[in-house]
Every structure is written in C-alpha cells, then in structure tokens.
RODO-2510 file (C-alpha; in nm, 4 decimals, decimal comma):
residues 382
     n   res          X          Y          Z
     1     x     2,4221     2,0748    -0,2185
     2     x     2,2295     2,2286    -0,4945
     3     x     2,1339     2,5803    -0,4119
     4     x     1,7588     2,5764    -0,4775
     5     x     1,7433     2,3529    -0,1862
     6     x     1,6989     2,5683     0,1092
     7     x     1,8967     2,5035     0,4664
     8     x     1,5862     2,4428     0,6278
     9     x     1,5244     2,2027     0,3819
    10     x     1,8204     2,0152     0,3449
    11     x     1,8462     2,0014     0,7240
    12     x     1,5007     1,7748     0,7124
    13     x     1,6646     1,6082     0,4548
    14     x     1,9506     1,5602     0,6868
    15     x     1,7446     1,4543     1,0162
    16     x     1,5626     1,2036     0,8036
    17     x     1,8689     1,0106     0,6689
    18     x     1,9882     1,0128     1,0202
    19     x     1,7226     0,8656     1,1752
    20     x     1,7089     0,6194     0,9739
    21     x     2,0866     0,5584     0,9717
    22     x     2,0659     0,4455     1,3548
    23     x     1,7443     0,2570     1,3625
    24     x     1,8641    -0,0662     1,4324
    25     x     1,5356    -0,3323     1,4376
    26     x     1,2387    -0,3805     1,2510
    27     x     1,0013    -0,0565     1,2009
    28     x     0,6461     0,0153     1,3302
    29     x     0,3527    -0,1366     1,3717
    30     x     0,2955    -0,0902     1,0707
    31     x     0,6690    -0,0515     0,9875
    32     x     0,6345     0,2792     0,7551
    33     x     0,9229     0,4663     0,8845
    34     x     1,2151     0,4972     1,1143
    35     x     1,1854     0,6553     1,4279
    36     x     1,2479     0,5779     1,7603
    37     x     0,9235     0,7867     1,9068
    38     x     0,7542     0,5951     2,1913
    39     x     0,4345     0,7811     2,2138
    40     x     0,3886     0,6985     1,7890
    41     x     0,4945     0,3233     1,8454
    42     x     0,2369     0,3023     2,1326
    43     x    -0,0463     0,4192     1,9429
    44     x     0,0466     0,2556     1,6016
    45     x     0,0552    -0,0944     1,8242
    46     x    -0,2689    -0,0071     1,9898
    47     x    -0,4784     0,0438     1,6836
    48     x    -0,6636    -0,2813     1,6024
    49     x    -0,7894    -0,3832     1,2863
    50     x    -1,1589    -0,3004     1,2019
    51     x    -1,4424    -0,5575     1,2310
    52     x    -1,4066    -0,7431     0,8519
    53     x    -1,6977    -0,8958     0,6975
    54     x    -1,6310    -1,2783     0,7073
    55     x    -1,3606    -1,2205     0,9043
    56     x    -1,1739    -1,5567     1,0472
    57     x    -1,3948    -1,7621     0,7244
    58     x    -0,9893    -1,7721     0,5818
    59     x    -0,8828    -1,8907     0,2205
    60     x    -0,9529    -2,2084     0,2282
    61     x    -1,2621    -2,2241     0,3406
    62     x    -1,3682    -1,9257     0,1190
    63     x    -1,2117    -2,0952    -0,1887
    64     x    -1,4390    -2,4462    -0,0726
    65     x    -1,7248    -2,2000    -0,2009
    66     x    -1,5590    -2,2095    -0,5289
    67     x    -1,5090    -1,8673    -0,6252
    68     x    -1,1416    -1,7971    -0,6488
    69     x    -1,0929    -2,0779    -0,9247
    70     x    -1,3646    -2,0113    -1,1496
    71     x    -1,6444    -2,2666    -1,0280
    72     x    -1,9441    -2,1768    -1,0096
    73     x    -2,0766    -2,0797    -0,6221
    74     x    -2,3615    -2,2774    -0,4808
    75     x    -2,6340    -2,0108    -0,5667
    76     x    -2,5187    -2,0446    -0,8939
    77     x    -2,3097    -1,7052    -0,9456
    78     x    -1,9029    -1,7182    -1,1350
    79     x    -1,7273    -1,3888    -1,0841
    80     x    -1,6631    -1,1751    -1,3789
    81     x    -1,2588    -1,2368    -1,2474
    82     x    -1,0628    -1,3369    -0,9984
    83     x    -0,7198    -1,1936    -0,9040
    84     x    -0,4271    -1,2059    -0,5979
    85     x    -0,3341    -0,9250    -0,4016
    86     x    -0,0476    -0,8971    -0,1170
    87     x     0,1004    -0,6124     0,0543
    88     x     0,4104    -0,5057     0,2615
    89     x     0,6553    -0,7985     0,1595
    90     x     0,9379    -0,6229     0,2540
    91     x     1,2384    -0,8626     0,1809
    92     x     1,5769    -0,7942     0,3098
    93     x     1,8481    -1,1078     0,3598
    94     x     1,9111    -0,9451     0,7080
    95     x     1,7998    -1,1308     1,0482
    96     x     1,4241    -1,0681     1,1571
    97     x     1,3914    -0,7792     1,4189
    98     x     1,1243    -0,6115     1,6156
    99     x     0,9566    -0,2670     1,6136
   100     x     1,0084    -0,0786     1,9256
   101     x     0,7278    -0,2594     2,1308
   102     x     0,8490    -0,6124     1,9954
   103     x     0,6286    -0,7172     1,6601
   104     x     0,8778    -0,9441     1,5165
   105     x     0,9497    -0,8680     1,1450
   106     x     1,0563    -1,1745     0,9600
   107     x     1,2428    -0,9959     0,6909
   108     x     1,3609    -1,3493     0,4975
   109     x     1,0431    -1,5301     0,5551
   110     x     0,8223    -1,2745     0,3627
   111     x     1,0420    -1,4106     0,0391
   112     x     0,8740    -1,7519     0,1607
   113     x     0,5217    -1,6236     0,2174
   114     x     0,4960    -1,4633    -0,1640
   115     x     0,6304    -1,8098    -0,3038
   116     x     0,3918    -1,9355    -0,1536
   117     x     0,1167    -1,7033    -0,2660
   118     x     0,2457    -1,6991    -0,6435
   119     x     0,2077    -2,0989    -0,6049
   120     x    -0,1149    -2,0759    -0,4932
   121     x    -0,2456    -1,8300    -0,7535
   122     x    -0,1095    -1,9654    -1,0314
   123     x    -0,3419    -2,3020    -0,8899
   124     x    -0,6395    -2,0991    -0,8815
   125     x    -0,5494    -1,9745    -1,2259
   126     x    -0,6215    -1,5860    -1,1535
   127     x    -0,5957    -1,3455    -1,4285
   128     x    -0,3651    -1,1131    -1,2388
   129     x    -0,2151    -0,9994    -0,9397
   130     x    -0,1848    -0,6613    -0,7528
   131     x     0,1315    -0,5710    -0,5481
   132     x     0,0289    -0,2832    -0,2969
   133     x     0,3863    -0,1505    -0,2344
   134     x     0,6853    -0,1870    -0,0344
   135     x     0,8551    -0,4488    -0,1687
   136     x     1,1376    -0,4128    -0,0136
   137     x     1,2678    -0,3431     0,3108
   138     x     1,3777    -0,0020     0,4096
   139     x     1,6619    -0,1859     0,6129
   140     x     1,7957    -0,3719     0,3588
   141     x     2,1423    -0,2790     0,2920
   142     x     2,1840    -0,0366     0,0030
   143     x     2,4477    -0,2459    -0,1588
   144     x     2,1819    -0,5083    -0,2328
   145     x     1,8677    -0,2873    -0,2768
   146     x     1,8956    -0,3481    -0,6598
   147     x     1,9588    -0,7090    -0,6209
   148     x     1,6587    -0,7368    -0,3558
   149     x     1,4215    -0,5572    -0,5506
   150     x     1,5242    -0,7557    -0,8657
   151     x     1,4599    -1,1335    -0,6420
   152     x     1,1322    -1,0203    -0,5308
   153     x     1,0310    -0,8972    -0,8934
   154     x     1,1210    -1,2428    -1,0456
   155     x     0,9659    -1,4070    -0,8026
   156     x     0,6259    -1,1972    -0,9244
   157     x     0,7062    -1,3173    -1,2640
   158     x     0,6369    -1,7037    -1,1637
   159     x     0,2662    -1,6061    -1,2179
   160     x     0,1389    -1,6810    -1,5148
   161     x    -0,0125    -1,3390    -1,5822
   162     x     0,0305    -1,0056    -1,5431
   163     x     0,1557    -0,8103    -1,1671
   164     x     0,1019    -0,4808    -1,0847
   165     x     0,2858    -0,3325    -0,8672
   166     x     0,3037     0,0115    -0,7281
   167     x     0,5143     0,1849    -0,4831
   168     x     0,5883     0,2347    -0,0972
   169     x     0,7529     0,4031     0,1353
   170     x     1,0029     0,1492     0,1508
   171     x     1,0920     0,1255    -0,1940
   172     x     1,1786     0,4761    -0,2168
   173     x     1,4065     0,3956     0,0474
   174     x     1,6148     0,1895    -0,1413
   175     x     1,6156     0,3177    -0,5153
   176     x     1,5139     0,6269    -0,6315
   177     x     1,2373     0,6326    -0,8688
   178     x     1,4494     0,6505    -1,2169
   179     x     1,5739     0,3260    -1,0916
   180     x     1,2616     0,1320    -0,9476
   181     x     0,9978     0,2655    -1,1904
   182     x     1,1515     0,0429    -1,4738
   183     x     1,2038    -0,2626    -1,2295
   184     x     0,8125    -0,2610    -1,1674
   185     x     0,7256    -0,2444    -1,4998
   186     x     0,5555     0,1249    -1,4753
   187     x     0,6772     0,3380    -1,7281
   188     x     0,6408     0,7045    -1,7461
   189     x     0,8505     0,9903    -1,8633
   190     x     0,8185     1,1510    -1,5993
   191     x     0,8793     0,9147    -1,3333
   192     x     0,4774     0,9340    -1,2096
   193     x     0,3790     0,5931    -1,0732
   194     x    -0,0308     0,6699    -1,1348
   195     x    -0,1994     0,4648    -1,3795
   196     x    -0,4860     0,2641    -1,4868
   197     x    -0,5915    -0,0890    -1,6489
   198     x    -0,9090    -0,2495    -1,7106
   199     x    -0,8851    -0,6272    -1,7147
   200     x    -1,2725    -0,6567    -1,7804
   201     x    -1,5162    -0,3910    -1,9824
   202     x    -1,7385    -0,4012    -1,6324
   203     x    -1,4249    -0,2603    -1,3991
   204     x    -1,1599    -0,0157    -1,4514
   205     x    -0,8474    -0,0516    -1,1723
   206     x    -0,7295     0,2637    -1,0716
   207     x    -0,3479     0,2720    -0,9359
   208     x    -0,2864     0,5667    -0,7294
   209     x     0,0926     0,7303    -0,6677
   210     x     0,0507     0,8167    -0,3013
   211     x     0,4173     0,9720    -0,2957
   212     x     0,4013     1,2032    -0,5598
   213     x     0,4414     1,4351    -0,3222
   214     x     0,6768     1,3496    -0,1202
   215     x     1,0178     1,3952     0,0675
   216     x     1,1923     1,0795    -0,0310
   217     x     1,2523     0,8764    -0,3905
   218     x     1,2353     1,2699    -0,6069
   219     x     1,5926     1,3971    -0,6373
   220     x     1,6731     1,6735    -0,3485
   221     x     1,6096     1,9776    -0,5055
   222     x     1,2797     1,8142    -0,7321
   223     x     0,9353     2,0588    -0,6915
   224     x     0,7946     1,7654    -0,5516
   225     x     1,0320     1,7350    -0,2976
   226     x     1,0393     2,0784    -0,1850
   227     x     0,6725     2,0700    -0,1614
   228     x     0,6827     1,8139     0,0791
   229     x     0,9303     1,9500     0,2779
   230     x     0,7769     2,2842     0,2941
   231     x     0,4465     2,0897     0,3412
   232     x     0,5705     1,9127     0,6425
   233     x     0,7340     2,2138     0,8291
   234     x     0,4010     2,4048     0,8248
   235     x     0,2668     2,1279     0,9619
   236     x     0,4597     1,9323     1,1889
   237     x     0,7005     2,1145     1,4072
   238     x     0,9114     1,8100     1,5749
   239     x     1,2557     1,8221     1,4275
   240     x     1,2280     1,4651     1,3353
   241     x     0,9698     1,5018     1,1065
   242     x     0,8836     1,0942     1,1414
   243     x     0,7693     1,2506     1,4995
   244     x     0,4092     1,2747     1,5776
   245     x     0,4603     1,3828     1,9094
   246     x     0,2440     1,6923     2,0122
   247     x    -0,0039     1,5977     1,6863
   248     x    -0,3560     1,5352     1,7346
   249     x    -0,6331     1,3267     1,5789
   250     x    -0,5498     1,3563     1,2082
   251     x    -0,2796     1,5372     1,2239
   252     x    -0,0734     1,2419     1,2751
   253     x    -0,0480     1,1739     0,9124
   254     x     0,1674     1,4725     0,8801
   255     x     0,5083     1,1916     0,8708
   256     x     0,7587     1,2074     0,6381
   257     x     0,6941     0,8155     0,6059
   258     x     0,3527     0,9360     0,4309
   259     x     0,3377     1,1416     0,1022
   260     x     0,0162     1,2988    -0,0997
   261     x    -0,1238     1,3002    -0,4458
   262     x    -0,0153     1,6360    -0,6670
   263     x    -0,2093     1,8408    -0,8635
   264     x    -0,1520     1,6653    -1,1761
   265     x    -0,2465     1,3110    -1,0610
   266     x    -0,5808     1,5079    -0,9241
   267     x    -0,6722     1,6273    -1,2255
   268     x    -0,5823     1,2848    -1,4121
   269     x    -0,8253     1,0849    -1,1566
   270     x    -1,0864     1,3353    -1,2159
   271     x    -1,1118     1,2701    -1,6284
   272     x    -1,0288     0,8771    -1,5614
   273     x    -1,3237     0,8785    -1,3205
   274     x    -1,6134     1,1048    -1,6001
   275     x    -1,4654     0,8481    -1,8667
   276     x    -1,5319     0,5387    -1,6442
   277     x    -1,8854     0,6870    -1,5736
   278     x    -1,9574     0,7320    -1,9368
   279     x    -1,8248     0,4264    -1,9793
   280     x    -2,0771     0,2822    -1,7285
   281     x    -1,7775     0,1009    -1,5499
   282     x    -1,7488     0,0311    -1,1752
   283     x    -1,3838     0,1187    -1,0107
   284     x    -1,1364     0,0063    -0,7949
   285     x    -0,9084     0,2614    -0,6432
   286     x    -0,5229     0,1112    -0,5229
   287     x    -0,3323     0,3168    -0,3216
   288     x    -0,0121     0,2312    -0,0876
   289     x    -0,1316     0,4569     0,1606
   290     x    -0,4753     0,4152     0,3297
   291     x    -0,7635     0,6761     0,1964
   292     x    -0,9975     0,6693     0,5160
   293     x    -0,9225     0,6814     0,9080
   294     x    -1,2359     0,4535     0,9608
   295     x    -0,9962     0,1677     0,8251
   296     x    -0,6663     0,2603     0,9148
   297     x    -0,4315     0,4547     1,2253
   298     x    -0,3829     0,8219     1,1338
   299     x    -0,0587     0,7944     1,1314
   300     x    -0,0661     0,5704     0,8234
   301     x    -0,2866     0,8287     0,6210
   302     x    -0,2565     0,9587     0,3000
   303     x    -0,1184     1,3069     0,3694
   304     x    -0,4320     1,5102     0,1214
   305     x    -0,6733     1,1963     0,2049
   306     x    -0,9814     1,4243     0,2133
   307     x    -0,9258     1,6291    -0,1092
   308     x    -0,8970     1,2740    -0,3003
   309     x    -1,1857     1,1361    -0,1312
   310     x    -1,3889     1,4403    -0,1850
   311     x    -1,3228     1,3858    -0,5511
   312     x    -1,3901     1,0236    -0,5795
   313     x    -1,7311     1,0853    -0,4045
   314     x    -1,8423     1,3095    -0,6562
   315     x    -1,8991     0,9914    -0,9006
   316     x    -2,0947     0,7209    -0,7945
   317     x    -1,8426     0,4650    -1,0132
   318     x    -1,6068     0,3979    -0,7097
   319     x    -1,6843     0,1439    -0,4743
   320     x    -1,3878     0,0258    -0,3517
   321     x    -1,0523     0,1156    -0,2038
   322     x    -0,7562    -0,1662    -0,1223
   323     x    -0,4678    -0,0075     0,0468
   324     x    -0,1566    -0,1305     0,2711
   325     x     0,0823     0,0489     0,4413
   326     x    -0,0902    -0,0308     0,7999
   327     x     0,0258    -0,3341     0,8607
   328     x    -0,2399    -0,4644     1,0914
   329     x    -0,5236    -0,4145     0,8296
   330     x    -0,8516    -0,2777     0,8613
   331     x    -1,1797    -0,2359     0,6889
   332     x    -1,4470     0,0453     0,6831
   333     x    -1,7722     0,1787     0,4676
   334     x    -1,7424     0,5140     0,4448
   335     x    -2,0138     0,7968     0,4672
   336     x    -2,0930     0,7771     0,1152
   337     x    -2,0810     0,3413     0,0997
   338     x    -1,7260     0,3296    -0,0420
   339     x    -1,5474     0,0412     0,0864
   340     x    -1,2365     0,0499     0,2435
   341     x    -0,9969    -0,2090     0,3158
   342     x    -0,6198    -0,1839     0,4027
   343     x    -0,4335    -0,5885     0,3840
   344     x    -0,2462    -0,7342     0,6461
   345     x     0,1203    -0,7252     0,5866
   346     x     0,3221    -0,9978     0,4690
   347     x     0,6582    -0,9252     0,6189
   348     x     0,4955    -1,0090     0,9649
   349     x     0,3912    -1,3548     0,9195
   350     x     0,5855    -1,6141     1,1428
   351     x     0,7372    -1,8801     0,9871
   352     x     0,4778    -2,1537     0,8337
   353     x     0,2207    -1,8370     0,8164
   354     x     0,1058    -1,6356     0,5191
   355     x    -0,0813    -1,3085     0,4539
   356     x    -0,2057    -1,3059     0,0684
   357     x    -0,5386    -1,3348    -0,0701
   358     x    -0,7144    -1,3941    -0,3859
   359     x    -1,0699    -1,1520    -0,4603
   360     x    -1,3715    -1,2467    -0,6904
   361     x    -1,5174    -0,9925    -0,8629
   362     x    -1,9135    -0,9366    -0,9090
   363     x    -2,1643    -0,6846    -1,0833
   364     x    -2,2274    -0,5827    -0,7167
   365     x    -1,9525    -0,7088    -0,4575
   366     x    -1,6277    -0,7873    -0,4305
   367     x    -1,5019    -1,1115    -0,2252
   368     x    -1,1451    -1,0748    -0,0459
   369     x    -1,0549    -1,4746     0,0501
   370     x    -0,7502    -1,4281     0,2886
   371     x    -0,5049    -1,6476     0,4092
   372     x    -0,4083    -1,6369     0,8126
   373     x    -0,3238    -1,3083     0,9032
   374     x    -0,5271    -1,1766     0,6038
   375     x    -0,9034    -1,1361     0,6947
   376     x    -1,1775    -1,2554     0,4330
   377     x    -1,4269    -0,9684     0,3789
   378     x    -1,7298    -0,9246     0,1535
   379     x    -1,7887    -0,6305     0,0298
   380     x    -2,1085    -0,5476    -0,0913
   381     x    -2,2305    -0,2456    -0,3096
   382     x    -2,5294    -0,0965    -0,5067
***
C-alpha cells in the first residue's frame, strides 16, 4: 500500500472491490454499480423514463421521413449531418443475469444489438458515430477485459467513419485508464478523456470526462482518486459507499459508481465554450453521466452536475446534452431550454430487440430516430 493513501481511504478502496467481488447477477436498473442495497434498487427500478417528444414514432418510421440517409424531408429540409449514437453495450461472454428486482441483462446479446446498429448505419451512410460509455461489462471476467474491450472496439471499426467513444463506469472497471484510453482511440498525456471535434463549421461536439474525479480507473494513491474518496466520505456516510441508504433527494448521486468533472476540465469547457460563441457555433455536450435530474434518477447524476450546468448556461451556444448511464432513458428541457436526453441502454434489449439510434442535425433542432427500446425525440431550439 503506498503511504500517501490514507487507511480510511484504502479501506473504501477495500469495501468497494468487495462488493463488487460478491455481486453475483446483472447490476441496477440502470446497472452503474455493484451493490446489493434494496432501498437503491427499488427506487432506481421505479424511476420511469421522461415523456420524449415523438416518443413510440421508432426508427423506421422516422427514417420513412427521410432524414437519417440524406433525403430530403417532405417540407423540403436535409440536415446539415446525420450520425449514430448507442449507449451501455456492456459485453461480457458470461450468461445474462438480473439486477436485484429481476431486469434481465443480456450480456452476449448486446454484441448482437451493436452489429446490428453498425449494419444499419453504415446503410444510412452517417458521417460518424458516438459511443456514450460502458462498453464493457463490469462483470466480465478480468482475464478477458482486454480481449472484450478489444471485440467490441473492432466491431465499432465496421463503420465506415469515424467512432467516438468515451468512458463509463464500467470500463474503469475492467482496465485502468493507461490501458483503455489508447483502445478508444483518445489520446492524452495525461490520461484525461475530455475532448472536442467539430464534424461541421455550424456544431462543435463537446465530449465530457465525467470520472475525472473519481474513485475507480486513477491509480490508488492518484490526486484524483483521493479527491473522490475524501469527496465521498464527507458526503455519504454508509460504509459501502455504492449505498444510498439514509440519502435524500440529490444526494443520491453521492455513489462511488458516479464521478465529477475536475477543475481542469472546468476551466477547459469554459474557453471551448467563448471560442464556440465567437465562433458563432451551436454545441452538443456528451457526457456518460446524466447532467440534469429532470431527465434522469439521482442516483445516476453527475456528482458536481450543478457547477457544470451553471457554466454551460452562461453561453447561449449549448443546446443539447446526450448522456447514458441510466439505463431506462429519459428526456427533459431544462430551466434555461437546454435539452436533455439520457439513451436507453443496449445491454438490456431481449434477444431480436435493439436500442441504437441515428440523429439529424438542423440550424435549429436536433432529430433522435430510435430503434425499440430507444425513444425518437425532437428536439427543438432557438
């Protein structure tokens, strides 16, 4: 044990890898951690996705509109670009399982859904794709994390354009960020998974690192690790810090499945944000973890939610955030007319069932066409 670790940290350290060491099926809900807790499982299960605009329209029928492969829409109108998102694959070869209420997890037949998905994209012939995180399973079995991570990877690399990815809970599980960083193609010296891309002058994308701070995927005795760890004890006093129990309202977030966004990725979104405004570009934020409770369960929440959102309402350039993590979904329009959705997972589509999508972009809305479990919304903005 390093001795700038403290006992009380390592002990969290400890009570985590325990707890996960005897979960035996499936996760959550919304499958972000591993606890056996039955007041958090209750109220993870309970939470029901948000009304979504279109919702129930599904791909196909959205796609009949022709948006998603570059025809022109009956009033006339092409998007400025089309692209696929999916969220929450979660591959392991292990047998499915069940979350502590019984939501079966299909763990092999997520491998099948983003064939599937890649398939259909490169049909539509979108210009890229956008993984939102946990590729992997946290139960997979260490001894084939690499090899997991690597299948699902090359099975992104069927499409014939460029996949971002970022991370998730569950990928931190498996490889530690030295490892996994250079698998997802994000490269950074210092192992920060934040970054940006503009695939048109119009929109800038805006990829957030929602476990920079954070108690897993940072070596033990990392700053950002004992950050978290201090973070957490001030703020949630179970023992099992995956433990909501005794939390209230927003509080819940305070999980050591969740993470937050540092200092120095704060002060990076602030200057990408004046540049996209002087730039007179319109941005997308995409975070693992959900930014607003309107959209998502509190237990799913970015740890520092409010501080970023109180810095991406100062500009007026933001009008969207996409987000998974919760793996029933949800959708929202915030106080200030941000838009909010979180997508459906794909690890908990039966067999025969997907949960990908494919969005249109416009000078003043963005169209999300799902596929079964994924809702189609229409999000509209000044």
């Amino acid at each position: 044990m390093n001795p700038k670790v403290s006992q009380s940290s390592s002990s969290l350290i400890n009570t985590f890898q325990f707890q996960k060491g005897r979960a035996t099926e499936g996760g959550t809900a919304i499958d972000v951690g591993f606890f056996d807790n039955k007041e958090t499982h209750f109220l993870i299960e309970k939470h029901r996705r948000r009304s979504l605009g279109f919702f129930g329209l599904g791909f196909f029928s959205c796609c009949s509109m022709g948006y998603a492969n570059g025809i022109v829409n009956a009033q006339g109108r092409q998007p400025l670009v089309s692209f696929g998102v999916i969220s929450d694959v979660q591959y392991a070869d292990i047998p499915d399982g069940r979350s502590f209420l019984g939501v079966p997890r299909y763990y092999r037949h997520s491998l099948l859904v983003l064939q599937r998905a890649v398939k259909k994209w490169n049909e539509q012939q979108l210009k890229f794709v956008i993984n939102f995180g946990d590729t992997v399973d946290g139960f997979c079995p260490k001894d084939q994390s690499l090899t997991a991570v690597d299948k699902i990877v090359n099975e992104f690399s069927i499409f014939n354009g460029p996949v971002y990815h970022m991370i998730g809970n569950h990928c931190l599980y498996n490889l530690p960020r030295e490892k996994l960083l250079p698998i997802l193609n994000i490269h950074n010296r210092e192992c920060r998974a934040y970054y940006e891309f503009s695939p048109i002058p119009e929109y800038r994308f805006l990829v957030l690192d929602g476990y920079d701070i954070s108690a897993i995927g940072w070596p033990m005795d990392h700053p950002n690790t004992l950050k978290a760890l201090n973070f957490l004890k001030e703020r949630n006093p179970n023992s099992d810090k995956n433990s909501p129990n005794g939390l209230l309202g927003l509080d819940r977030r305070f999980l050591m499945f969740n993470g937050g966004v540092g200092k120095e990725q704060m002060e990076w979104l602030d200057r990408v944000l004046q540049d996209a405004t002087k730039a007179d570009q319109k941005v997308i934020i995409c975070c693992h973890l959900p930014l607003d409770p309107g959209a998502s369960s509190n237990e799913a929440l970015l740890w520092n939610h409010e501080e970023v959102m109180d810095l991406i309402h100062h500009y007026k350039c933001v009008k969207v955030c996409i987000a998974g993590h919760d793996h029933k979904g949800g959708y929202c329009v915030d106080s200030h007319g941000v838009h909010h959705r979180v997508l459906e997972a794909a690890l908990e589509c039966p067999p025969s069932t997907n949960s990908f999508g494919s969005i249109d972009l416009f000078h003043d809305r963005l169209l999300l066409c799902g596929t079964d479990r994924m809702g189609t919304t229409e999000m509209v903005f000044s």
